[in-house]
C-alpha positions in Angstrom: 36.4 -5.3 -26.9 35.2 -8.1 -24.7 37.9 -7.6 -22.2 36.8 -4.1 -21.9 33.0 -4.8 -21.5 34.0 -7.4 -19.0 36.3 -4.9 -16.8 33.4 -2.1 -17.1 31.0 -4.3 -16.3 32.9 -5.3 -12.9 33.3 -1.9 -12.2 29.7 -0.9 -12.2 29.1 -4.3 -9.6 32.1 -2.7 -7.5 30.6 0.7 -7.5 26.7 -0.6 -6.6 28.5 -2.8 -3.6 30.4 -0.1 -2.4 26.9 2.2 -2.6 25.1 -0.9 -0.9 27.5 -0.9 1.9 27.5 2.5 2.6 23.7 2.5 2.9 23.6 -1.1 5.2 25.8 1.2 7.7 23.8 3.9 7.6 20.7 2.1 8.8 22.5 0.4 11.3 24.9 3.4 12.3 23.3 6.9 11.6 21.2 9.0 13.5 17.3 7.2 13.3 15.1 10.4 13.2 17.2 12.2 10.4 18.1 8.8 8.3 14.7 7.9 8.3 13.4 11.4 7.1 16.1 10.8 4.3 14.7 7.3 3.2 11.4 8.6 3.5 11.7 11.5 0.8 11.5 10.4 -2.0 8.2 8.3 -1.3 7.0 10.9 0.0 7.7 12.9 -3.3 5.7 9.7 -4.9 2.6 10.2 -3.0 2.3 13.5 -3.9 2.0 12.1 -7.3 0.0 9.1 -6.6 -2.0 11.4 -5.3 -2.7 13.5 -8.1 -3.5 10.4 -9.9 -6.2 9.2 -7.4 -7.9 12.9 -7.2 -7.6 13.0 -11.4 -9.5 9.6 -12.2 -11.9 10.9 -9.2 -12.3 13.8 -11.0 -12.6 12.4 -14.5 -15.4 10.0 -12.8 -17.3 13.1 -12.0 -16.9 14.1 -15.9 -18.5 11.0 -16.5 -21.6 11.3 -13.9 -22.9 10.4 -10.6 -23.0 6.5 -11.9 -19.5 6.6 -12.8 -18.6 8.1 -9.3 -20.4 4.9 -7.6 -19.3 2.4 -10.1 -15.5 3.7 -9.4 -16.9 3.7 -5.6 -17.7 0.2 -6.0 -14.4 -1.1 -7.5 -12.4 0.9 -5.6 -11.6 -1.3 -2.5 -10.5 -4.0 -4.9 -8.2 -1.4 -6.7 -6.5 -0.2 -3.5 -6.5 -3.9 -2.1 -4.8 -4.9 -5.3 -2.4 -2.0 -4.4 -1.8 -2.8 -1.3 -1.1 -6.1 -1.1 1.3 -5.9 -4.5 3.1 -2.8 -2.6 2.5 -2.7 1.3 1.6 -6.6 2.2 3.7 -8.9 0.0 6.4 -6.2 -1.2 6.8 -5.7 2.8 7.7 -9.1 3.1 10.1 -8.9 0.0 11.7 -6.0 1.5 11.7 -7.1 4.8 13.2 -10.3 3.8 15.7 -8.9 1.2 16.5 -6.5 4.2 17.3 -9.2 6.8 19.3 -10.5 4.2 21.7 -8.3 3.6 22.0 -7.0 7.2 23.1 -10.5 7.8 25.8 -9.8 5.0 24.2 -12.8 2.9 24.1 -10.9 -0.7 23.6 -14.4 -2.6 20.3 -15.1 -0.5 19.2 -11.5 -1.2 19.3 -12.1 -4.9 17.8 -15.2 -5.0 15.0 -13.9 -3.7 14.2 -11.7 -6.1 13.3 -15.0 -8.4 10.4 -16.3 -5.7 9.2 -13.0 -5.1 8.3 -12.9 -9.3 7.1 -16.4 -8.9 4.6 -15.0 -6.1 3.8 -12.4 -8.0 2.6 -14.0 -11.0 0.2 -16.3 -8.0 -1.5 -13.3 -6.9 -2.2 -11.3 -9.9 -4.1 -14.3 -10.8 -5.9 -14.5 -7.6 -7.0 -10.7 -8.4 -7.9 -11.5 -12.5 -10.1 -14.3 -11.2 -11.2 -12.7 -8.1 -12.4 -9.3 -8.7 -12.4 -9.1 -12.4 -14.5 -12.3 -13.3 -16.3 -12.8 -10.4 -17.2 -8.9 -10.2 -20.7 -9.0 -11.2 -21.6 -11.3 -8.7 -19.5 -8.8 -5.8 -20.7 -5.6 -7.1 -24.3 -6.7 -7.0 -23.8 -8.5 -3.3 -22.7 -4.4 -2.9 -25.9 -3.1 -3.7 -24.8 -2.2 -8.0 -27.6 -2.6 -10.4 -28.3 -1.3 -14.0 -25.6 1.4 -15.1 -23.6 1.6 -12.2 -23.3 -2.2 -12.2 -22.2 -2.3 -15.7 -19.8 0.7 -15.6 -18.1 -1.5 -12.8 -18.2 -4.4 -14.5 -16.4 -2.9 -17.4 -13.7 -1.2 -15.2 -13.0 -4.1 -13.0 -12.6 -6.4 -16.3 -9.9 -4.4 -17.4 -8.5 -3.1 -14.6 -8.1 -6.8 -12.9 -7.2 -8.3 -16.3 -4.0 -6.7 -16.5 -3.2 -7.0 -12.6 0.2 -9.1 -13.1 1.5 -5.7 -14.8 1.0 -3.6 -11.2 2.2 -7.1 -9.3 5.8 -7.3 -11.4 6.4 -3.6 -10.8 5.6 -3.2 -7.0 7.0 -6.6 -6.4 11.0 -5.3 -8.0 10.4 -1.7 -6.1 10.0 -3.4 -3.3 13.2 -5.7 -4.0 15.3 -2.3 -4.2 13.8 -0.8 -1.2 14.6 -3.8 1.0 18.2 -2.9 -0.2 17.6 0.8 1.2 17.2 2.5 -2.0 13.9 4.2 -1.8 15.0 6.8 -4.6 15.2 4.6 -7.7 11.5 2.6 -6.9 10.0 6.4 -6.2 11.0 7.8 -9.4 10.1 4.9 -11.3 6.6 5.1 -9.6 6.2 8.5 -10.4 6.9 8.1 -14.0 4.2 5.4 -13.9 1.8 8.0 -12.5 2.5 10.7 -14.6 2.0 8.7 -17.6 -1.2 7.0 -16.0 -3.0 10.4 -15.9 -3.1 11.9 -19.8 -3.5 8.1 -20.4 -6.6 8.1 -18.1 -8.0 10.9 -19.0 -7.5 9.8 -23.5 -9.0 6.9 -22.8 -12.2 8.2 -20.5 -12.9 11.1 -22.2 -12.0 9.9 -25.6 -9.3 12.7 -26.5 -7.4 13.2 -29.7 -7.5 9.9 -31.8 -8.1 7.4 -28.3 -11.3 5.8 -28.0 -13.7 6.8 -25.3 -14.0 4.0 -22.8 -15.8 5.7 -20.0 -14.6 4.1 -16.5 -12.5 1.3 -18.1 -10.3 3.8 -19.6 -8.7 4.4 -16.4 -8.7 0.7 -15.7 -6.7 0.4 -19.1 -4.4 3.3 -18.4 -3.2 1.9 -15.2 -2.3 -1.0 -16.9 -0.5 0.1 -19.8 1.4 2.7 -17.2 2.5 -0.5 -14.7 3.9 -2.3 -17.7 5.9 0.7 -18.6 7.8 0.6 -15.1 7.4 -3.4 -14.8 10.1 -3.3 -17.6 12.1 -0.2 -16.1 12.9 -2.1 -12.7 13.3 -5.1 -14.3 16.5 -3.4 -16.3 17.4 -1.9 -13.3 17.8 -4.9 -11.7 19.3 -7.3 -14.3 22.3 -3.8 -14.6 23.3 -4.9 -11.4 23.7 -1.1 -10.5 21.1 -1.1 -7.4 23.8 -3.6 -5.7 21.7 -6.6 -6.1 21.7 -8.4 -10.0 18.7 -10.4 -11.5 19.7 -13.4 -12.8 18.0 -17.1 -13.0 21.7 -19.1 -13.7 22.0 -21.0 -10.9 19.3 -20.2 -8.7 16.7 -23.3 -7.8 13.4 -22.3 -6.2 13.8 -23.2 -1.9 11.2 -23.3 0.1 13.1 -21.6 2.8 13.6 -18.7 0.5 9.5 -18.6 -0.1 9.1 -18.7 3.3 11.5 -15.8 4.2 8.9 -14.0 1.9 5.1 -15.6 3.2 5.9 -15.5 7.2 5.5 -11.8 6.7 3.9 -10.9 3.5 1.2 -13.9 3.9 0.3 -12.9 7.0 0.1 -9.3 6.1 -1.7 -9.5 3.0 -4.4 -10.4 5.5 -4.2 -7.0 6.7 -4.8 -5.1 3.3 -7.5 -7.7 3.2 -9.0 -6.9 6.7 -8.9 -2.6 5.4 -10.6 -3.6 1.8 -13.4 -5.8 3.8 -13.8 -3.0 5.9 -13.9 -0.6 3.5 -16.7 -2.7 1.0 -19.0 -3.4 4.0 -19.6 0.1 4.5 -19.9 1.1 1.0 -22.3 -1.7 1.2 -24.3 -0.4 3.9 -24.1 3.3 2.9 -25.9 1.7 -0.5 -29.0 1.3 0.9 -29.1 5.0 2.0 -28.8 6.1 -2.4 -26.8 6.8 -5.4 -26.0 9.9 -4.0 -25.0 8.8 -0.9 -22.9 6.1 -1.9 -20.7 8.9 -4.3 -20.2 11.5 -1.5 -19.0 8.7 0.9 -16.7 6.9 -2.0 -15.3 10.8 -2.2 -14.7 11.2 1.4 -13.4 7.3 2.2 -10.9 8.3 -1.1 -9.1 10.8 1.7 -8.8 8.0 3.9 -7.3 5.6 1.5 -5.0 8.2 0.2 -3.3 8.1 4.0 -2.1 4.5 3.0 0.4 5.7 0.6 1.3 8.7 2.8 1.8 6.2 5.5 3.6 3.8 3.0 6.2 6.6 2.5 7.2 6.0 6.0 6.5 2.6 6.2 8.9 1.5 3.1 11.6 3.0 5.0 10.7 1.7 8.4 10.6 -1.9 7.1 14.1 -1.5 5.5 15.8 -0.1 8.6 14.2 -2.3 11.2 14.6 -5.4 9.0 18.5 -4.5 8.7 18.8 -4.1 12.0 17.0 -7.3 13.3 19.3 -9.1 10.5 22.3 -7.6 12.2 20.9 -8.9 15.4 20.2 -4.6 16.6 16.7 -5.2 18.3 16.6 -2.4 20.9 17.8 0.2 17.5 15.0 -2.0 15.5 11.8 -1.1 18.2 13.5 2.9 18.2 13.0 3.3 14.4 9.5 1.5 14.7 8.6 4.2 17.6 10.0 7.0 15.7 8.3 6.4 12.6 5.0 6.0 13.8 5.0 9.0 16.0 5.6 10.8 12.7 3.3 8.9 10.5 0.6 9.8 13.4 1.5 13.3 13.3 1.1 13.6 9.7 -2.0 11.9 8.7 -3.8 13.5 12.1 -2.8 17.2 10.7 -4.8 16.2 7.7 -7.6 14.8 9.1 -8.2 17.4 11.2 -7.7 20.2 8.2 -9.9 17.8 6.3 -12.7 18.0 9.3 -12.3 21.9 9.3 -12.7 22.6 5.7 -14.5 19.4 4.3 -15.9 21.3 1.2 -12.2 21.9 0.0 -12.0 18.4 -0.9 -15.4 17.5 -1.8 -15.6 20.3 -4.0 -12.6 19.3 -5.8 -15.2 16.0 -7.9 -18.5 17.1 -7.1 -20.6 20.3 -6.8 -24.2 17.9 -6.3 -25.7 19.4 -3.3 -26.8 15.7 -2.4 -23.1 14.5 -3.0 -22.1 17.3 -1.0 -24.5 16.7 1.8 -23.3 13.1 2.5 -19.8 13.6 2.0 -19.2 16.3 4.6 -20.5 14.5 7.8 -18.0 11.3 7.1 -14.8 14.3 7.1 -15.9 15.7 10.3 -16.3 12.4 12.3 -13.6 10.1 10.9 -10.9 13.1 10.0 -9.9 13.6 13.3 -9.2 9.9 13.7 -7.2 9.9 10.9 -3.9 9.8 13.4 -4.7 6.4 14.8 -4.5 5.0 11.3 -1.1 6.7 10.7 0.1 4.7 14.1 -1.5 1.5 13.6 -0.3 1.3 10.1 3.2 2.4 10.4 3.8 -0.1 12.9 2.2 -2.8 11.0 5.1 -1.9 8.4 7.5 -1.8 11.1 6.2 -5.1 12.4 7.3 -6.3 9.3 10.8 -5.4 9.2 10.8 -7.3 12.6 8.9 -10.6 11.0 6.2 -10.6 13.4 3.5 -8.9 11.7 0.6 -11.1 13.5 -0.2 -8.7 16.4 -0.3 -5.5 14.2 -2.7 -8.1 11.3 -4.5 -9.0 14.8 -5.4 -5.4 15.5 -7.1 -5.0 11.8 -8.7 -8.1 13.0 -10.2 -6.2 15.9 -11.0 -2.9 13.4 -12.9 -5.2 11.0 -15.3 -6.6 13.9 -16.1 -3.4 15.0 -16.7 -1.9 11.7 -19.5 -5.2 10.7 -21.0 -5.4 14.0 -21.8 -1.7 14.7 -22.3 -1.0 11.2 -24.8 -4.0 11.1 -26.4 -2.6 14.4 -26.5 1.0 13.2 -28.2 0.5 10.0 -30.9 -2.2 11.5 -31.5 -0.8 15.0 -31.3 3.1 15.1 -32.1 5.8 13.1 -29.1 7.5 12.9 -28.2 7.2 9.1 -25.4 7.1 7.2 -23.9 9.5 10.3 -23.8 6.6 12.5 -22.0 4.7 10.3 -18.9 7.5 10.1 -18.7 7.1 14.2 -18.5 3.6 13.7 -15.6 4.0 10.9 -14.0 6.6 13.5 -14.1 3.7 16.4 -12.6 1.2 14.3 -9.2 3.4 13.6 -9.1 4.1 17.0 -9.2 0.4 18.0 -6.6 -0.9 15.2 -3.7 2.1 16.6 -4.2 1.0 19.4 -4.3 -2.4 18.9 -0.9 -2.7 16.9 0.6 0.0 19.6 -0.1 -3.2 22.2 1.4 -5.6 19.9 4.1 -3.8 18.8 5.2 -3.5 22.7 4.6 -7.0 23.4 7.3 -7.9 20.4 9.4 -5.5 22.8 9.0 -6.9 25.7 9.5 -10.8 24.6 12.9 -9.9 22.4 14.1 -8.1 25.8 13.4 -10.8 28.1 15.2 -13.0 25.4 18.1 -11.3 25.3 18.5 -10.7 29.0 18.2 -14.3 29.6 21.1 -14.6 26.8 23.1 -12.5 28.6 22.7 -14.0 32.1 23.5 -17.2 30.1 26.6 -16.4 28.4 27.8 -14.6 31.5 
């Protein structure tokens, strides 16, 4: 009976190679446009659903009331941050690492990674329980909070942040299995977090059936129960051994060098999900001081623009597996094709719903709120900053392409140069002119138009230098 387990065992490994292989050649071999759109798919499947999610606990806020919907405004940034980095940021450098890996044929470096990305993991959902969940009263006031919106985000935050290493396990394995270029397995498993995230969400808010009513921290405490859920799914998936790649601590030691495969890109990127929250909480901040109301119709309206992050991501997960493959197998000129391709289509996409977002901005507002004041506030930020949402689908999709490259410093640079422009004219508008809460959607619109085309210029400089590089090793080996 052993015998027989053993020998099925080994065929299941031999099966997951053989499927591993065959997806290593198509990144490097197969058509870019079409293999990418095939990658893509089924994240883009998952932000249909994520999205559903994010427009349900919106929703469920406005259930609750206008405090709710600025408490959750509020919190927000942290939330997505906390998404970002766990997903985007640090999962980009565990795929883009586990990526160059295996395009270099080196399958034993590949799965000991997956050990020091858990251990940086477990770091940073830390940093977020300390961060953002204890020290949130002292943030959320800085923000502007007081009396019950400043206690339903206290609340929300505490659970929400206390249970961060549950989201942090799960986006850190997806992003182990994309990096192999399976984006179908970490999708689905997503998506069954999400869909049993929102009845969760909306027991533990509303108080349905025999769940308590929890207000805002229900849907702090659904989240986390949901990320658990798929935390353990991956993790089986993984220690199978059927994605290719097996789990296992035997024999692995903790390297430096493999940490640092990891940090050089997901370090420096996380500094870019840090650069969009920052930019994100200064203007809540600012658009405080124009009212409650205010503050919910723009927390409505900047929800739209957060929700192009995952959109983008769906591209940006693939782009980082097939232009890290490809820069492990030494491809560079196939490696800055995909990254051109991909953000020409993540462009295309988020600018077709900024601009249908700009057209018909009640649609969307409509959807949490029917406050005339709500209303009033939200509609002005759609019709700026939608049709800008196009330079955010470039400068993010190359950011994620940056990373499959491992030179994510120019794109981070360019969210550098978005943050500056979002606290210094939003510091000006609000002290010197009388434009309102208006002039700060301009200001928002300016700053995506500066980060595209910042990371456009980086992402042709890393061009440029890895052609002069190999030129020069070509005039030397002839």
């Amino acid at each position: 009976m052993n015998d027989l387990s053993s020998a099925r065992v080994n065929r299941v490994g031999e099966h997951a190679a053989l499927r591993r292989q065959e997806a290593t050649k198509r990144i490097l071999e197969g058509p870019i446009a079409p293999t990418l759109i095939r990658l893509a798919a089924p994240n883009v499947l998952l932000v249909f659903v994520q999205t559903a999610v994010a427009v349900a606990e919106t929703w469920l806020a406005g259930r609750l009331g206008t405090e709710s919907l600025a408490a959750l405004a509020l919190v927000f940034p942290f939330a997505i941050l906390m998404q970002m980095m766990s997903a985007g940021s640090m999962g980009g450098g565990v795929s883009s690492a586990t990526a160059r890996a295996l395009g270099a044929d080196d399958v034993a470096r590949a799965e000991a990674l997956i050990v020091h990305a858990i251990v940086i993991a477990v770091a940073m959902s830390l940093l977020f329980t300390l961060i953002p969940g204890v020290g949130g009263p002292w943030l959320y006031r800085r923000l502007g909070a007081e009396g019950v919106v400043l206690d339903e985000a206290v609340r929300y935050a505490a659970v929400l942040f206390g249970g961060a290493l549950a989201m942090w396990i799960a986006n850190t394995l997806a992003s182990v299995v994309r990096g192999t270029g399976n984006m179908a397995v970490p999708s689905f498993m997503l998506i069954g977090v999400a869909l049993l995230q929102i009845p969760l969400a909306a027991g533990f808010m509303l108080g349905l059936g025999p769940l308590p009513r929890l207000g805002l921290a229900g849907a702090g405490l659904a989240q986390v129960i949901a990320f658990a859920a798929g935390s353990v799914a991956v993790f089986l998936f993984l220690r199978s051994g059927r994605g290719g790649l097996k789990f296992r601590l035997s024999g692995i030691v903790l390297r430096w060098t493999l940490f640092r495969d990891i940090l050089s890109v997901g370090a420096i990127a996380c500094l870019s999900s840090l650069q969009a929250a920052l930019s994100v909480s200064v203007i809540t901040g600012l658009v405080a001081v124009y009212g409650t109301a205010a503050l919910a119709g723009y927390g409505i309206g900047a929800r739209l623009e957060f929700m192009q992050v995952p959109l983008i991501f769906a591209i940006g997960a693939a782009l980082v597996a097939m232009v890290g493959t490809n820069v492990g197998a030494g491809e560079w000129q196939r490696a800055r094709r995909i990254a051109w391709t991909g953000a020409v289509l993540a462009a295309g996409l988020t600018g077709a719903i900024g601009i249908a977002a700009a057209l018909a901005p009640a649609a969307w507002i409509g959807l949490f709120s029917s406050e005339t004041s709500v209303r009033a506030a939200g509609t002005p930020y759609l019709r700026i900053v939608g049709p800008f949402y196009s330079f955010l689908g470039l400068g993010f999709a190359l950011y994620f392409a940056s990373q499959g490259m491992g030179r994510v410093l120019g794109t981070v640079l360019a969210g550098t140069a978005r943050l500056a422009v979002i606290v210094i004219g939003g510091w000006l508008v609000v002290h010197f002119t009388y434009l309102g809460a208006d002039g700060l959607f301009f200001v928002i619109a300016l700053g995506m138009m500066v980060f595209g085309l910042g990371a456009a210029l980086a992402v042709a400089r890393i061009a440029r230098s890895t052609a002069r590089k190999h030129w020069r090793g070509d005039i030397r080996q002839g």
